[in-house]
N, C-alpha and C positions, 0 to 999 in steps of 0.2 A: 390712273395715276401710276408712275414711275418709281421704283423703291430701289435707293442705290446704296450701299454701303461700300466704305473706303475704310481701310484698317490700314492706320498711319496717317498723323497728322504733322509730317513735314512737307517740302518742297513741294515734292512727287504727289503724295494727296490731295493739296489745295489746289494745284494746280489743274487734276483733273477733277473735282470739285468744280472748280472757275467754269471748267467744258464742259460737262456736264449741265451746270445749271444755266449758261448761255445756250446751249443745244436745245433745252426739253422745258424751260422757265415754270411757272405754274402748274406743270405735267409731270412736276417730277418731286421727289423729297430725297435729298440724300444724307447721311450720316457720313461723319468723320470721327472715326474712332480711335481711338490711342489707351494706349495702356496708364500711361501716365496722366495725373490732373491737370497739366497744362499744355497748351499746343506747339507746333512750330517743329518740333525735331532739333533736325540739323543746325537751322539757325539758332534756336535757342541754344544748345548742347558742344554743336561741335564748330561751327564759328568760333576765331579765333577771337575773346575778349576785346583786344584793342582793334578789333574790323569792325568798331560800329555800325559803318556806311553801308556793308553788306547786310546786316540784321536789320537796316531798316527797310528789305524787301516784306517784311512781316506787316507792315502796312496795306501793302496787296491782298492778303492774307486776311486780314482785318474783317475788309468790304466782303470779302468770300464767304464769312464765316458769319458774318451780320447779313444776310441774304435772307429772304422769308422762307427762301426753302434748302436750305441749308444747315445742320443744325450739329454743332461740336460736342462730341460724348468721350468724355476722358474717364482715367482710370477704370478702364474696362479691357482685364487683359484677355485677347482673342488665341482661344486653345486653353485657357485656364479657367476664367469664368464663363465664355462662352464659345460653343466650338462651331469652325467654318462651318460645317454638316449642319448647325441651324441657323448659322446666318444665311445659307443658302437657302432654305426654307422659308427664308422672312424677307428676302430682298431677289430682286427683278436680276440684280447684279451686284456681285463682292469684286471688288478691287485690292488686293494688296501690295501699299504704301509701305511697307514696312522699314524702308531703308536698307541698310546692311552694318548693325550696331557693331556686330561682333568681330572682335580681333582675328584677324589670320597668324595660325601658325609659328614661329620660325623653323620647327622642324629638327631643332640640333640640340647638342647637349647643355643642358647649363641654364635652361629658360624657364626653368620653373625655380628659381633660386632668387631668395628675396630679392627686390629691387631690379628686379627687371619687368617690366609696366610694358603693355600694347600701347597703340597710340589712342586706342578710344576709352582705354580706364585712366590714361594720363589727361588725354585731354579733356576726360568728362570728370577728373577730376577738378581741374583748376575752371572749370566752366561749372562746376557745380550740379550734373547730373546725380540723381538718388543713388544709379547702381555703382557709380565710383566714387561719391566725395568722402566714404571713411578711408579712403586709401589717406596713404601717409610714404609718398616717393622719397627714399632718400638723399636730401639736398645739403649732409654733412660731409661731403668728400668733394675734391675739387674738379672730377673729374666725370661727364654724364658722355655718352655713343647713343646715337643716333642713327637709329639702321632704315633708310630708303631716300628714297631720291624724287620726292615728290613736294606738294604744299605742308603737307601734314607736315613732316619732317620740318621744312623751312619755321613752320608754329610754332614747335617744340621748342625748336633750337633760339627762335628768338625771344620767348615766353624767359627761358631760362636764363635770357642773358642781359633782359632788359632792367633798368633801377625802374623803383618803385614811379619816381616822376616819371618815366615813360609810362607804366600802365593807369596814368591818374586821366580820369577819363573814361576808363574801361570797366567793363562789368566781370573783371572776376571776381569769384567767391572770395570774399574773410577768411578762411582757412589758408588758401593758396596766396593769397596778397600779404598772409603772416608769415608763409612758412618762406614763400622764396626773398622777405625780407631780411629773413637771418640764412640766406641759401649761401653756404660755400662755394658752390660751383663756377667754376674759373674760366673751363678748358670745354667745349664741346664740340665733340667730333661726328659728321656726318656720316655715314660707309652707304657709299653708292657700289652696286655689283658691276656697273657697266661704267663705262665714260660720261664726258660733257654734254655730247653729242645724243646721249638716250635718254637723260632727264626728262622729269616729268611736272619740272619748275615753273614756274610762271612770270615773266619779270616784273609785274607789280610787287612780287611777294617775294623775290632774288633781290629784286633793288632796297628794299626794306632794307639790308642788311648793312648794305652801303652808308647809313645816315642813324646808328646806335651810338647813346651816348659813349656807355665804356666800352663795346665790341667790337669789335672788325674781324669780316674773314676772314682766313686765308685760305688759298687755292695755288697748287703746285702747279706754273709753267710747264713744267715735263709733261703733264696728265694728257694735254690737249696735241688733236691733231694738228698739223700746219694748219696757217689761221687760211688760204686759200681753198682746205677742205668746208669752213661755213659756210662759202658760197652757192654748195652745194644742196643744203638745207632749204626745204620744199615750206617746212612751217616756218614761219617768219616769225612768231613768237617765241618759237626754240631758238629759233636764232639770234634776238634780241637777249634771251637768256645766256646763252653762249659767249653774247660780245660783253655782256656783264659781267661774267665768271673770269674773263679773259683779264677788265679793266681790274678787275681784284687779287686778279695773280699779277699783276705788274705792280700793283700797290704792297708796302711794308704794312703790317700791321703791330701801331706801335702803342694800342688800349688794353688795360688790364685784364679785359678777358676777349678770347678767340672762340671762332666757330668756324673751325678747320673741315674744309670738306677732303675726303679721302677718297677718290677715285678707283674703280677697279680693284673693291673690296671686298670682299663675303666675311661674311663673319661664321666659322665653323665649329666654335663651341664657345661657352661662356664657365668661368672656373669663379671658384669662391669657398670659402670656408666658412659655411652656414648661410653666404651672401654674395651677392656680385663682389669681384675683388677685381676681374682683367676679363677681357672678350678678346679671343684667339681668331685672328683676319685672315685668310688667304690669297694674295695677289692672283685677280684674273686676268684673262683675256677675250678680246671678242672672236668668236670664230668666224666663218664666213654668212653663218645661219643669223651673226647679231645676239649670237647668244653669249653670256659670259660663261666662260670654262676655266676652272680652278689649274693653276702651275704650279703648284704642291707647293711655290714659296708661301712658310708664315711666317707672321712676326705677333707679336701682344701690344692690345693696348689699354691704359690703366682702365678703371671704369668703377664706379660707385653707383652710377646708375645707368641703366637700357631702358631706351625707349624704342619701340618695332613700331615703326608705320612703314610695314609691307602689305597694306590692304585691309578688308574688312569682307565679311558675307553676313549675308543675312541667316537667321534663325529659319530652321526648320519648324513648320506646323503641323501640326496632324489634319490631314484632309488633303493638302496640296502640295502635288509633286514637286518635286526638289532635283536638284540639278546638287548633287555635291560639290563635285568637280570646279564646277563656277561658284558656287556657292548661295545660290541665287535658285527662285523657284524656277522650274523648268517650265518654260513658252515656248511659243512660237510667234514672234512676231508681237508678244503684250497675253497674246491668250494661251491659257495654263488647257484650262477647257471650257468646256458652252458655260457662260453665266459665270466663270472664275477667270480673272485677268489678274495682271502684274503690271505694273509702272517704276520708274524710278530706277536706284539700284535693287532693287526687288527683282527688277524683267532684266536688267543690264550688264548690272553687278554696278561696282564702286566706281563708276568711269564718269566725266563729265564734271561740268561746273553746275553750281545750283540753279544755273538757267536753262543748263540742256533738258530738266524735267518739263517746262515748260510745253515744249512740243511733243514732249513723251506723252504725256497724260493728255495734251486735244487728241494724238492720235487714237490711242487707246480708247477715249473716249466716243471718237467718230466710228472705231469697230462696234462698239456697244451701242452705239444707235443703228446702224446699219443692221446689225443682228437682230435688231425688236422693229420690225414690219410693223406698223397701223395697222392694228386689230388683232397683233398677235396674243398667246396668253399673258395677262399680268394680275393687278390685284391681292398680291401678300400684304402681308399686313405692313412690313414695314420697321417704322420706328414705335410706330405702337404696341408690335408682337414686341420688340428687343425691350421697350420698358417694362415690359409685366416680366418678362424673363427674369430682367434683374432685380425686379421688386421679388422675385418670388426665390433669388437666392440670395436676400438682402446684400449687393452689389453697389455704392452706392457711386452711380454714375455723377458727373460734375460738367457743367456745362459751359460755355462760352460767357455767360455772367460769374460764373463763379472764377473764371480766370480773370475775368475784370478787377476780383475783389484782391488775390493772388496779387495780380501785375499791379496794383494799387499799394496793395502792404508792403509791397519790395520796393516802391517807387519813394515811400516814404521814409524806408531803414537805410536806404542808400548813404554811403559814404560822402563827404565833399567832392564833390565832382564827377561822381560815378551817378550811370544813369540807373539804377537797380543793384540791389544785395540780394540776389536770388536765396529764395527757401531751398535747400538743399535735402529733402527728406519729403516722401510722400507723407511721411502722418502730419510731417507740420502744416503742410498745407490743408489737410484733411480738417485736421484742427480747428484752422483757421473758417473754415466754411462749415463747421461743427457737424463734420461726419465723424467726428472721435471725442 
């Protein structure tokens, strides 16, 4: 018998979970581990509320995790309660799913001043993750910046701009569905450092923007190369995004509130007097390298609130080498070393859509059968060595029924129209399954 654990139970996890247990069937057991009491990651967390259709890949996910040899262990944080160093002790192979939770950087002055939020404690706020739903973004001023040039950005900015009948339907938190009812926020500014042309948009999620009740873009004609440089454009999805960006600078936007993108932007300090008050931009350029390079012109623009979606990396562990730099555990290829591998943005960093994990983790998965020869050593104990473990540091682990009972309670507090009111606090839920 085969002893697998997987630490992270999003995308990247299940997916190589799926490969795993197709690869070794009744030869194998594997654990999916997570810190938190209930599964899914990304999709429960960082999926945008009103993208139902994408969270209903969790049904995939479902059949994975209901498998006889498959078995979901949450609230069990790996390096707190227990360290890689005995999961490798107890399993054939550890896997780290971990995602890439943690905000990146901006680097400049003025970002640690109230009201300026990363994108993953903003959007794990209004999504209702434990580590951010006591945040409290401030949405009394009329004015929010928006720094990157990617979906996350696009989330933010329409989250902020939508009326409540736009998100009726949608599972965000009570907290966030109150607060951005009484939100002032009028004016939302994107700041891309580069051009049209090096977005990282997607036009399902560019076009969204096109069809808001009170909002419409706007985007500066001048920003864009001649429309004969899109031709040129190898991806045809950026270019789709392009010809959109284009269709929206030739439109007036004549709705109560905007969501101005600002091209060839940096943002080089952020001021305030005890709080965000303005975020100081610098006009760039692209050089030859594609790089954007600061022209010492600035100018100010107002700001109550920042939100940074310039990326995310993963948490460092103790046991497993780390790549700073990238932010991501250091591989080669998925393997860290013999019997320790990486998946996901874990081995990647933050790149891809939530289906790129998919073939991350069969590969990964195919190294780790390829590495265990018929008749090599195996035989750890497994899931049975990690239950006495956490019996013996009273740890109370919570299983793939007890999210049933979780995804059940929240199914029933829901709002009109909303498909769940997610428990926003690990002890509620704890609670709830009377581990407190």
């Amino acid at each position: 018998m085969r002893h697998f654990a997987i630490v992270g139970s999003g995308p990247a996890g299940f997916y190589t979970a799926e490969a795993l247990a197709k690869a070794y069937g009744d030869a194998a057991r594997i654990d999916i581990i997570d810190r938190l009491p209930v599964p899914y990651g990304l999709i429960r967390f960082g999926v945008a509320p009103d993208h139902q259709s994408i969270k209903k890949v969790a049904l995939r996910y479902d059949k994975v995790a209901e498998a006889d040899n498959v078995r979901f262990v949450g609230n069990v944080s790996i390096g707190d309660a227990v360290s890689v160093a005995e999961l490798r002790s107890l399993y054939d192979a550890v896997i780290m799913a971990t995602g890439a939770p943690h905000d990146r950087r901006l680097g400049i002055e003025g970002e640690e001043l109230p009201g300026v939020l990363g994108s993953a404690e903003f959007v794990g706020w209004y999504n209702g993750h434990p580590d951010h739903a006591g945040h409290a973004p401030p949405l009394d001023g009329e004015h929010a910046v928006v720094i990157g040039a990617g979906n996350v950005a696009l989330d933010v900015a329409r989250i902020l701009s939508k009326t409540l009948d736009e998100l009726e339907g949608s599972d965000i938190v009570a907290h966030a569905y109150d607060a951005l009812a009484a939100s002032r926020v009028r004016d939302v500014t994107i700041l891309a450092r580069r051009g049209p042309h090096q977005i990282a948009m997607t036009p399902k999620e560019l076009g969204e923007l096109g069809h808001l009740e009170i909002a419409c873009p706007e985007v500066d004609a001048a920003e864009f190369p001649p429309p004969e440089a899109d031709d040129a454009l190898e991806d045809r999805g950026l270019a789709k995004s392009v010809g959109l960006l284009r269709d929206y600078a030739g439109q007036p936007c004549d709705k109560e509130r905007a969501i101005r993108f600002d091209f060839f932007a940096r943002p080089v300090r952020i001021e305030g007097a005890g709080k965000v008050e303005r975020v100081i931009v610098e006009r760039t350029r692209i050089d030859d390298t594609g790089r954007a390079r600061g022209t010492g012109e600035e100018y100010e623009l107002p700001a109550s609130l920042v939100v940074s979606c310039i990326g995310y990396s993963s948490p460092p562990i103790e046991g497993v080498a780390y790549d700073h730099r990238g932010g991501r555990f250091a591989n080669e290829g998925g393997v860290i070393e013999e019997g320790l591998y990486a998946v996901g943005w874990a081995r990647r960093g933050p790149t891809g859509t939530i289906g790129t994990n998919r073939p991350d983790g069969y590969e990964v998965a195919g190294l780790i059968e390829a590495a265990m020869a018929p008749g090599s050593e195996g035989g750890k104990a497994g899931g049975e060595g990690l239950d006495a473990l956490l019996d013996a540091r009273d740890v109370h682990a919570t299983g793939f029924s007890d999210w049933r009972k979780i995804e059940a309670a929240e199914e029933a507090a829901a709002r009109a129209g909303a498909p769940r009111e997610k428990m926003v606090s690990t002890s509620e839920m704890l609670r709830l399954l009377g581990h407190e």
